[in-house]
N, C-alpha and C positions, 0 to 999 in steps of 0.2 A: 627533505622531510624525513624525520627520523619515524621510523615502523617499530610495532612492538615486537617480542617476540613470541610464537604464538608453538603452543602443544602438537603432537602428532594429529592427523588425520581422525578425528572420531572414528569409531567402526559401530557400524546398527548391529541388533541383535542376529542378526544372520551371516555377518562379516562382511557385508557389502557397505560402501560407504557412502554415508548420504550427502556427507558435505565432501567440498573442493579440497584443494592445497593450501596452507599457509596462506595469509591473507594481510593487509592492514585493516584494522577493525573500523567500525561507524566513532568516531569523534573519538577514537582511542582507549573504547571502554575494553572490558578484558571479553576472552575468548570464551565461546559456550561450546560445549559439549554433551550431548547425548549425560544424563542422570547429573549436571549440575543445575544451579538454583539461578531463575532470575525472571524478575516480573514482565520485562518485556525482551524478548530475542530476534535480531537482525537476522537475516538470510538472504541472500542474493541469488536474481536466476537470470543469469545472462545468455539469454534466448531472444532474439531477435527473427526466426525463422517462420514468425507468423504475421509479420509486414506484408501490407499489399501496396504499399507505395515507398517512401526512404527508412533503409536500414541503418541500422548503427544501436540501437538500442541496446545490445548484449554488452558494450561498452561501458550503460548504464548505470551497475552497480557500483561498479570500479570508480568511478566519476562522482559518485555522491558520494561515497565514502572518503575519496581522496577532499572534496568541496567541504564534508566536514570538519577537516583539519585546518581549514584553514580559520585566520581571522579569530573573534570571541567565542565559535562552535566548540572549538578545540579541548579537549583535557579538561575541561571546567566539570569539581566533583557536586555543580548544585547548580538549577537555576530557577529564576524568580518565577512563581504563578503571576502571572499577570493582570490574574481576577482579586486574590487574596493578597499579595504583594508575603505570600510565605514561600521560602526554598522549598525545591522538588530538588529531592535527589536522584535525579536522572542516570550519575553515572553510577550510581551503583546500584538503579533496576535494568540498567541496559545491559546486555549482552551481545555477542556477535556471534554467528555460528558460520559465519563464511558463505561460502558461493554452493546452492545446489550441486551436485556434482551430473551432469548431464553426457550420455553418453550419445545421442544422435540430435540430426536437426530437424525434428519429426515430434510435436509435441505429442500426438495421438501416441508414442514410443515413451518419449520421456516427462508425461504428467505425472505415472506413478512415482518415479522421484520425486516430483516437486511434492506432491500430497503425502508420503511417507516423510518427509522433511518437515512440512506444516506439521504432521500427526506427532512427531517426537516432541516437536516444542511445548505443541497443545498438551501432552499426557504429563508434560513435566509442570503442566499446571500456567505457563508462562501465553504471554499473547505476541504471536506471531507477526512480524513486521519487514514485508516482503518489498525488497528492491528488486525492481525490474528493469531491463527485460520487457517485452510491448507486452500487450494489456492480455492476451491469449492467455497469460501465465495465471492470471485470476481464476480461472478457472478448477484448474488442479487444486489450488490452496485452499477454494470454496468445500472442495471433496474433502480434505480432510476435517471439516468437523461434522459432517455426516455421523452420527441420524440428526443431530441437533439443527435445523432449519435455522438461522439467522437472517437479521433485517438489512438488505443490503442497500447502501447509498454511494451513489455513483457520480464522480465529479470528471465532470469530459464535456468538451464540444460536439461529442458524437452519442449515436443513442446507441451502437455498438449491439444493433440487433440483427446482421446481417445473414439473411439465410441460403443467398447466392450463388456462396462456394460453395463446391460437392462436399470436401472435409469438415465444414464446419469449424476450422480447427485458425484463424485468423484473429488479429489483434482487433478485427469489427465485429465480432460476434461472440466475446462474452455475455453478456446480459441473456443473448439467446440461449446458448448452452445452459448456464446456472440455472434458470429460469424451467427451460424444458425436462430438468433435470429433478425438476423439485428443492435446490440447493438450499433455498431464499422463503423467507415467509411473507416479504413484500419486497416492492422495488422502487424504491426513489430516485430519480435523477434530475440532478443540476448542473445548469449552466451552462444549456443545450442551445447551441446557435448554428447558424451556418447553412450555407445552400446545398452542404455535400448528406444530408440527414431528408432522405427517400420519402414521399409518400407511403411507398411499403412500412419505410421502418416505421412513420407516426401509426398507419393499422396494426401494425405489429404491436405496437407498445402499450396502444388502448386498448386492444383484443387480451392481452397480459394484465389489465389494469395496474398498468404502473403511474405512479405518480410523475408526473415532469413537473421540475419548475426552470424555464428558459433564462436564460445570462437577463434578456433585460427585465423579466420579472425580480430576478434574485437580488440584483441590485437594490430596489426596493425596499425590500423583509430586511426587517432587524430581528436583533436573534430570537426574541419574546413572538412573533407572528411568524419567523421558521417553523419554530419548537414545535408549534400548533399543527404544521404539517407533516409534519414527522411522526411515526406511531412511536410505541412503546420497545427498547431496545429488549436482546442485546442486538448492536450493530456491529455489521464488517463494512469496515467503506477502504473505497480504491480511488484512488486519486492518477488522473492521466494529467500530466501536468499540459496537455493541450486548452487543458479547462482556464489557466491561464492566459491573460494578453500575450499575442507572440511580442511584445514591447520587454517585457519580463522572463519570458521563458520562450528562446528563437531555437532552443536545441531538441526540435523534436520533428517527427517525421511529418504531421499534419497539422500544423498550425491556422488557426483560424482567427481573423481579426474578430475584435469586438469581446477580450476574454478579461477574465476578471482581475481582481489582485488580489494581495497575500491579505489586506485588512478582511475584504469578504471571505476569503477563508479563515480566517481566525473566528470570526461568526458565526460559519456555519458548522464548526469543528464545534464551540460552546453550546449553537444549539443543538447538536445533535448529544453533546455529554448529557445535557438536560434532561434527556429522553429516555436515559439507557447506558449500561456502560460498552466502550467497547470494546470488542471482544478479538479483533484483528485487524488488521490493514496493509494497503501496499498502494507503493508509488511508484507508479509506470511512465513507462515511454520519453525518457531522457537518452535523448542521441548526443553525446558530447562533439560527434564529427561534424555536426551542422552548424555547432556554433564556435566561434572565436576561441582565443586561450581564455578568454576572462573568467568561462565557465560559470554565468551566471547560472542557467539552466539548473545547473548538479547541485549548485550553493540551494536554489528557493528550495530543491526538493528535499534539500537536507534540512530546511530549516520546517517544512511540513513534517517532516518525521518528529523531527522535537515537540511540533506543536500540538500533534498527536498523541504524542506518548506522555505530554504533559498535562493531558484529557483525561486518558487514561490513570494518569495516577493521584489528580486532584477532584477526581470523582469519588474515589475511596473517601471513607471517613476518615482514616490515619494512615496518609502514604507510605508511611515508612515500614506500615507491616505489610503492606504488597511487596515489597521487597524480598529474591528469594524465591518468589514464584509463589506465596504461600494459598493462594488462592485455590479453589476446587477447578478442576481442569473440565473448562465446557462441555466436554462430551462424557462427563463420567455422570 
């Protein structure tokens, strides 16, 4: 697999540096750096240190991005909306800005990286699109667009409201954080099955008035009676690719039978464009060690990325001037 070749290390305004080393980019688009232009920018945060059952997810970024290269993902400078059957020029709103650069394995230590990282992209006016890394990482990335509250939707088998651990700081307990934190102006979640989701967490989630809507509800709704339960954007959605069949996605630490497929999330990806545009996201919890060389796992979540960011820019009225980043930067 031939790599591109990528610029020195950004340095942030204080000389510390927010991103990693040299990298291969998401589907080989070009490199981003701290005061260049582009409507949507990659970031990786390979942290895995907030698992409470199998690790490997710091492997994650590296995995979707290499799953990107492969097959028809690859180098392509355009691809079809599949509502309007018009090109989205994805490769040239995409960007890459490399891996978080993280110095401990203590997220409570290193979220201010991961949120100073979200905040450069956000300032540069661009929408933030976080490989992960388990789902902990959400969090951080939620801080950076503080004060602005956004609508958050949550795709996982789990309701990730755990308040058990002393730190708080675990791949089960975003939703609580963001939440306690004020991060969120509501809280939607789909797809939620499984015997491992507490009586605590359902009091938990009702006492939060969060919306749920369960795997075998969601099946159901077609995008026009989603739309309906969805508020008004802008939205951040996070996507734990456990919300997935383990039939489709066997590379992750917590896999739960009875999970959906990629057609229902193209659905709920359209209803939620409907609603709002969105304004960031991230795909968690791809362990490539669980599964085979086939690397199906790394492939769906690269193809969620696309699908998302093709949300993103066929929401616009004229994608090609998102392009660039020209948009006002959420928090300004």
């Amino acid at each position: 697999m031939k790599t591109r070749e990528t610029p020195p290390v950004p340095e942030g305004p204080d000389g510390a540096r927010p991103f990693g080393p040299p990298f291969p980019t998401f589907g080989g688009v070009r490199p981003w750096h701290p005061g260049s232009r582009a409507a949507l920018v990659v970031m990786g945060v390979p942290y895995d240190a907030g698992t409470t059952n199998r690790p490997g997810t710091r492997f994650g970024p590296r995995a979707v991005r290499e799953a990107s290269w492969t097959g028809p993902l690859a180098r392509r400078p355009e691809f079809m909306d599949r509502e309007t059957a018009t090109p989205l020029p994805l490769a040239d709103a995409l960007a890459d800005a490399g891996d978080v650069w993280l110095e401990h394995e203590n997220l409570e230590q290193d979220w201010p990286h991961i949120t100073r990282a979200a905040g450069l992209i956000l300032e540069a006016g661009a929408v933030p699109v976080t490989l992960g890394g388990d789902h902990s990482i959400t969090y951080p990335v939620l801080k950076a667009f503080e004060p602005t509250p956004v609508h958050y939707v949550h795709l996982d088998t789990h309701l990730d409201c755990d308040t058990i651990f002393p730190t708080g700081w675990t791949h089960g307990s975003p939703v609580a954080r963001i939440h306690q934190d004020g991060l969120t102006r509501s809280l939607t979640l789909l797809g939620i099955r499984g015997l491992t989701n507490s009586g605590h967490d359902a009091a938990w989630i009702r006492e939060a008035g969060a919306v749920v809507i369960p795997a075998r509800e969601l099946r159901r709704l077609d995008e026009a009676r989603l739309a309906e339960r969805l508020p008004r954007g802008p939205f951040y959605v996070s996507v734990d690719v456990d919300f997935f069949d383990p039939a489709v996605a066997p590379g992750t630490g917590t896999p739960e039978p009875g999970g959906l497929f990629f057609p229902h999330f193209q659905t709920i990806v359209s209803a939620i464009a409907r609603r709002g545009p969105i304004v960031g996201f991230d795909v968690v919890e791809v362990s490539p060690i669980l599964e085979g060389p086939h690397g199906k796992t790394a492939r769906l979540a690269a193809c969620c990325v696309l699908e998302l960011a093709a949300a993103v820019l066929s929401r616009s009225k004229d994608a090609p001037n998102h392009i660039g980043g020209t948009h006002e930067p959420l928090r300004r």
